[in-house]
VEXMI-732337 format. One record per residue (C-alpha): x, y, z; residue in three letters. Coordinates in steps of 0.5 Angstrom, whole numbers, padded with zeros to 4 digits, always signed. Example, Ala and Ser with C-alpha at 12.3 -4.5 7.8 and 13.67 -1.06 7.14 Angstrom:
residues 2
+0025-0009+0016ALA+0027-0002+0014SER
This chain:
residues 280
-0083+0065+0082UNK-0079+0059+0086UNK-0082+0055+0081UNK-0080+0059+0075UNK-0071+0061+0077UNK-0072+0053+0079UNK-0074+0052+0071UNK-0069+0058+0069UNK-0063+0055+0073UNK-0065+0047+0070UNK-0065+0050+0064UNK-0058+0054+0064UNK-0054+0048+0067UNK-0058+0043+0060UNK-0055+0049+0056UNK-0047+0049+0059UNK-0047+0041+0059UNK-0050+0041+0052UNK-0044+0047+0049UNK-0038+0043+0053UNK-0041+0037+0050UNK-0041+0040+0043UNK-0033+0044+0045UNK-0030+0037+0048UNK-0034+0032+0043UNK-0035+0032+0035UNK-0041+0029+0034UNK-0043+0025+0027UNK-0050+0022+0025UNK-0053+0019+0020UNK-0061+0019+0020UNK-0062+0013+0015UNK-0059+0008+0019UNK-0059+0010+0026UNK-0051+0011+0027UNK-0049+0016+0032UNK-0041+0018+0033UNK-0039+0022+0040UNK-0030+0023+0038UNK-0027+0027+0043UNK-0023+0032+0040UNK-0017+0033+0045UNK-0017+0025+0045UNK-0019+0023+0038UNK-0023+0017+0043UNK-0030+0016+0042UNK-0037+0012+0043UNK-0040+0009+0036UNK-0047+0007+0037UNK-0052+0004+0031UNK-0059+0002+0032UNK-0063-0001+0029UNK-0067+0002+0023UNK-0074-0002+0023UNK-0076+0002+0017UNK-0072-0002+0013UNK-0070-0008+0018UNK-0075-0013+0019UNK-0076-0013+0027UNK-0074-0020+0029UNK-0068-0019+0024UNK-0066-0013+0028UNK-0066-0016+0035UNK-0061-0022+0031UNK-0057-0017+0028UNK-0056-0012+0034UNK-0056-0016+0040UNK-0063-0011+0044UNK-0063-0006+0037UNK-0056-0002+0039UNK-0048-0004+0039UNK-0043+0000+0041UNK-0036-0001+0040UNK-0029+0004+0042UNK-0027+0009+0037UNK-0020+0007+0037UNK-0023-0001+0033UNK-0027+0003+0028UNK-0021+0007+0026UNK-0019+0000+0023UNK-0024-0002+0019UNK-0031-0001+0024UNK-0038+0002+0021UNK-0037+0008+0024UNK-0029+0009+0022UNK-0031+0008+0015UNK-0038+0012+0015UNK-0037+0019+0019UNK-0028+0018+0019UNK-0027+0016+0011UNK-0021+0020+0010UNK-0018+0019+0017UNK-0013+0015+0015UNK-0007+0016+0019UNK-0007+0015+0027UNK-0001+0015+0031UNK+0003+0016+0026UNK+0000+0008+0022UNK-0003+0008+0016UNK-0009+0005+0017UNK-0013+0003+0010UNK-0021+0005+0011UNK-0026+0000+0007UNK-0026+0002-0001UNK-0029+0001-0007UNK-0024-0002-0014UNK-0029-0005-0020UNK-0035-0003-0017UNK-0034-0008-0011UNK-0034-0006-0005UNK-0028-0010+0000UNK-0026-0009+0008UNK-0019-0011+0010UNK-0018-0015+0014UNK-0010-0015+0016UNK-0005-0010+0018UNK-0003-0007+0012UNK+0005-0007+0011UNK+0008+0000+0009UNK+0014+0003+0005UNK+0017+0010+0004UNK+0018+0012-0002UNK+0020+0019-0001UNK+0018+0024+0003UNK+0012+0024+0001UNK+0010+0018-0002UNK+0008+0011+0002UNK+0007+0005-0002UNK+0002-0001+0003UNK+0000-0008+0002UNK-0005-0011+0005UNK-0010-0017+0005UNK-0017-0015+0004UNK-0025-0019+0002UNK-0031-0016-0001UNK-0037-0014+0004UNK-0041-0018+0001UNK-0044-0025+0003UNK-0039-0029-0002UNK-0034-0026+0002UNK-0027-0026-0004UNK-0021-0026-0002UNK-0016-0021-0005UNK-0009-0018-0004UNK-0008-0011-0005UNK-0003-0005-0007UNK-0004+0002-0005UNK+0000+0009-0007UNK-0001+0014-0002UNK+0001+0021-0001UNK+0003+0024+0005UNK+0002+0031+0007UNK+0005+0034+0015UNK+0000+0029+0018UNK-0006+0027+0013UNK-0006+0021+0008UNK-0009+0020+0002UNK-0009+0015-0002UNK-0008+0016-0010UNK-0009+0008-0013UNK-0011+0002-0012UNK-0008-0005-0014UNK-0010-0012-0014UNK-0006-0018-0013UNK-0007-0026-0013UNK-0012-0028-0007UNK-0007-0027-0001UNK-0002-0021+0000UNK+0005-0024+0002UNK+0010-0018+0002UNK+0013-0012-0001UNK+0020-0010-0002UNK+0024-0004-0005UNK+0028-0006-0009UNK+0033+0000-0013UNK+0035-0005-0020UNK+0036+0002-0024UNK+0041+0005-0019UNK+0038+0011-0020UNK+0035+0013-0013UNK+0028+0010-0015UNK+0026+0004-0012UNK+0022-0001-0016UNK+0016-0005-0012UNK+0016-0012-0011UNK+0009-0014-0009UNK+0008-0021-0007UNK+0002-0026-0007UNK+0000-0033-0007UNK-0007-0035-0010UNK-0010-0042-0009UNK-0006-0047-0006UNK+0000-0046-0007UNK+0001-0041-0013UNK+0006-0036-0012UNK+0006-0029-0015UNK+0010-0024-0016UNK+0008-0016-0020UNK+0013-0011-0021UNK+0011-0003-0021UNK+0015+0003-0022UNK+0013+0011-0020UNK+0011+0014-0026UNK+0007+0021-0026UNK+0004+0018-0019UNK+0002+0012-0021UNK+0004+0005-0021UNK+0005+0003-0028UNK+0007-0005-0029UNK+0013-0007-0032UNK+0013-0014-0030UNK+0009-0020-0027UNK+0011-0026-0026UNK+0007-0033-0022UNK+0008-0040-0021UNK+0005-0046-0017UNK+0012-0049-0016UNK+0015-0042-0013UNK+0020-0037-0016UNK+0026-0035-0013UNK+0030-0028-0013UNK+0037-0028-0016UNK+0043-0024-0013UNK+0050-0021-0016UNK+0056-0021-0012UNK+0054-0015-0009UNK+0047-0018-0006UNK+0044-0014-0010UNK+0038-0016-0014UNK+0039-0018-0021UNK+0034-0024-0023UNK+0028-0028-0022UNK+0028-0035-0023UNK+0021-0037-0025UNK+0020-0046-0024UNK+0016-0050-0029UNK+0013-0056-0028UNK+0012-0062-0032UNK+0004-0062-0034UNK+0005-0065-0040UNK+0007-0071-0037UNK+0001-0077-0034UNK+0001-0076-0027UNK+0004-0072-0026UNK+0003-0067-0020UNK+0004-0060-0017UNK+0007-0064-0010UNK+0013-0065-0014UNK+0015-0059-0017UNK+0022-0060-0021UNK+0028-0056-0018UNK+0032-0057-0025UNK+0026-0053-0030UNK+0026-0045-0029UNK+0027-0040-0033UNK+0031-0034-0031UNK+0029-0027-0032UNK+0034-0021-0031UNK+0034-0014-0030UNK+0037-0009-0036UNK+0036-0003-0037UNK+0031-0002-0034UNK+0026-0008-0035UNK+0026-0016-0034UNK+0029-0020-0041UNK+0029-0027-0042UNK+0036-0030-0040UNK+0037-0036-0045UNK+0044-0038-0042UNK+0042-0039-0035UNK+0035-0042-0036UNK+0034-0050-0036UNK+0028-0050-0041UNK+0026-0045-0047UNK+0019-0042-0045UNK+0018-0035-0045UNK+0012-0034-0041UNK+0013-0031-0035UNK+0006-0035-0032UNK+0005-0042-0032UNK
């Protein structure tokens, strides 16, 4: 009888921890590759860890790659980016008021960020983020990318995804039109030194392009009397001569493209060379 209260006791005691673990604690798991997710739901803080699965992992290479078969990580990380953030968490975009960019899929290629992305408002409830990211594969390639997101109380979600040139410089509003609505400047570089500029406007909810613009001897913004941005001057080197190298780029060959209306036209009176492309 002793033998069966102390069972019965044991086993009440097993069951109250269990239920405050479930109250206090979302649990996730994934049965295929051996993750576990503990996140206290006051806190939103946890405890990440992933075993080895070696069904699919020869053992050798699990003991290399999961340091004794397990890692655990503070939740807090994986919000930015970890396994576990991205595979329970992927909707869990926005954390103490940041937006934070998970890992995702554009043209079939799936990338990791890999920087703090930059956000801008757009109105109440449309954000605008910029952020460097590479492609989870081996080759690892880098690409800057452009997102637009909507903002609703304190969730996120992202509508749209852009690339740019290889590495994400800024983004910067810009209201050329004077009707409110703010264009999208969104910078990058691409190679050694090749300097790329791309020009969104909101359209239906969507990023539409309305202007591109890149050079390896650099572009530069163009302001008006009231420090308000008219023009991009597009510098052009002299490839046509033998010899010649992008370490001396010529600071009397541009072109100057400026903003009327509502899109960029070519200014023959201030350009210094007659070339209408906007990439060279």
């Amino acid at each position: 009888m002793l033998k069966t209260n102390k069972v019965f006791i044991v086993a009440l005691f097993l069951s109250i921890v269990l239920n405050i673990i479930l109250i206090v604690y979302d649990v996730r798991l994934d049965d295929d590759a051996y993750y576990v997710l503990l996140r206290n739901r006051f806190t939103g803080l946890g405890l990440g860890i992933e075993l080895c699965n070696q069904k699919t992992t020869p053992q050798k290479q699990c003991m290399n790659d999961h340091k004794n078969s397990f890692e655990i990580w503070h939740f807090a990380h994986t919000v930015h980016g970890g396994v576990a953030g991205n595979r329970f968490y992927p909707s869990l975009e926005q954390k103490n008021n940041q937006i934070v960019t998970p890992s995702f899929t554009f043209n079939k290629l799936q990338y990791n960020p890999t920087s703090d992305p930059q956000t801008l408002s757009l109105s109440d409830s449309l954000v605008v983020v910029g952020f460097q990211a590479r492609t989870a594969d081996s080759v690892s390639v880098p690409t800057s990318f452009i997102a637009l997101g909507k903002k609703n109380g304190e969730k996120f979600k992202y509508l749209q995804y852009l690339s740019g040139n290889d590495y994400y410089s800024k983004l910067e509003l810009h209201d050329l039109a004077s009707d409110g609505i703010s264009e999208i400047f969104f910078w990058s570089t691409g190679g050694a030194h090749h300097q790329d500029l791309d020009v969104y406007k909101i359209h239906n909810k969507k990023l539409e392009k309305i202007f591109t613009a890149g050079s390896a001897c650099g572009l530069d913004e163009l302001k008006d009397g009231r420090g308000r941005l008219s023009a991009i001057k597009i510098y052009f080197g002299k490839l046509d001569v033998p010899g010649w190298s992008y370490a001396d780029c010529p600071s009397d060959r541009y072109t100057v493209w400026k903003w009327e209306k509502d899109k960029f036209i070519f200014d023959k009176k201030q350009s210094s060379v007659n070339e209408q492309s906007t990439v060279e």
